[in-house]
SEMI-399702 format. One record per residue (C-alpha): residue in one letter; x, y, z. Coordinates in steps of 0.02 Angstrom, whole numbers, padded with zeros to 5 digits, always signed. Example, Ala and Ser with C-alpha at 12.3 -4.5 7.8 and 13.67 -1.06 7.14 Angstrom:
# SEMI-399702
A+00615-00225+00390 S+00684-00053+00357 
This chain:
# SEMI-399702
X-02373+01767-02286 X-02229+01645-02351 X-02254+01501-02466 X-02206+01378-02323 X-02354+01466-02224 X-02469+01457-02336 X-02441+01253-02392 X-02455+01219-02198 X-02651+01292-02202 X-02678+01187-02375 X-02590+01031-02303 X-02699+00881-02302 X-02788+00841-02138 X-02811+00636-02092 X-02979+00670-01979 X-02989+00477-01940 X-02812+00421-01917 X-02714+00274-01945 X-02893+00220-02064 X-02772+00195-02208 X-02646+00094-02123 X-02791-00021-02071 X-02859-00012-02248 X-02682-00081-02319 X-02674-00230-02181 X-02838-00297-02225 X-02807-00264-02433 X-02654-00371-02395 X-02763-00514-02284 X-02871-00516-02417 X-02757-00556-02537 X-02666-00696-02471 X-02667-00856-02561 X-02636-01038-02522 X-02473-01114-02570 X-02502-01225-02723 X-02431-01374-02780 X-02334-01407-02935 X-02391-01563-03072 X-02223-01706-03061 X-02186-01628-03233 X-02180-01457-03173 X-02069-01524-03045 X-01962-01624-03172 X-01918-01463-03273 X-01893-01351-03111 X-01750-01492-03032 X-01673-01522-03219 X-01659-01299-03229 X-01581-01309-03050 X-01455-01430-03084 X-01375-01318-03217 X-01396-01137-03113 X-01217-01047-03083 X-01213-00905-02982 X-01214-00744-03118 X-01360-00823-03220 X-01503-00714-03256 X-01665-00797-03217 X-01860-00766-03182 X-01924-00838-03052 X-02116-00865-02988 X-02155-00955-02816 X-02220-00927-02652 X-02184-00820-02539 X-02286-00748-02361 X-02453-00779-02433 X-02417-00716-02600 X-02376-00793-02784 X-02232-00677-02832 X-02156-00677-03028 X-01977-00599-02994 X-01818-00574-03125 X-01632-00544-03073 X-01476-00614-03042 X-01412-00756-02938 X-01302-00726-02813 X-01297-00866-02705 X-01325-01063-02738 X-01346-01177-02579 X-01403-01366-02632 X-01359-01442-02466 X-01496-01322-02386 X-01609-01327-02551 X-01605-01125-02565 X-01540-00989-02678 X-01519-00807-02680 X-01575-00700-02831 X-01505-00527-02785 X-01578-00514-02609 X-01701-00623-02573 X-01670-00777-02533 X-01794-00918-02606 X-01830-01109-02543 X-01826-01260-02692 X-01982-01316-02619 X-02065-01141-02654 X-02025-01120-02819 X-02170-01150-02952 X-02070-01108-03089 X-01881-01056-03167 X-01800-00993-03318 X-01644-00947-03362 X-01636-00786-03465 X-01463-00737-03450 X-01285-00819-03425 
């Protein structure tokens, strides 16, 4: 008997499927949060760090986004202030969404 035959009688067998698919979606439901606000200071410092953002600048990031608080670092590649959005790398983030900013890197 081959090595490939043999792996195919030890291969893992899913008796109830598509249970850990269903376990992911509800982890996920469960962990969904409310979009928060941000104090008028908060605010202050977050539209004073926007108003000197080039595209190139290193920054982290933390706001909201699909029912989750996400804390993300990269690059920014794309500055809109007409339609109050940026892009860091690939994702593309609302003004009104973000909690907080700081430029690491120019």
């Amino acid at each position: 008997m081959t090595r490939e035959e043999r792996a195919k009688i030890f291969a893992p067998f899913d008796a109830m499927k598509g249970l850990q698919e269903a376990l992911r979606d509800r982890e996920e439901r469960h962990s969904r949060v409310e979009k928060h606000g941000v104090s008028d200071e908060d605010a202050a410092k977050i539209s004073a760090t926007l108003v000197i953002l080039q595209k190139g600048m290193r920054v982290e990031i933390a706001y909201y986004c699909a029912f989750h608080d996400v804390v993300k670092r990269g690059r920014i590649t794309a500055l809109n202030t007409a339609y109050r959005k940026l892009k860091l790398d690939d994702e593309i983030i609302k003004f009104d969404d973000i909690y907080s900013i700081t430029v690491i890197d120019v």
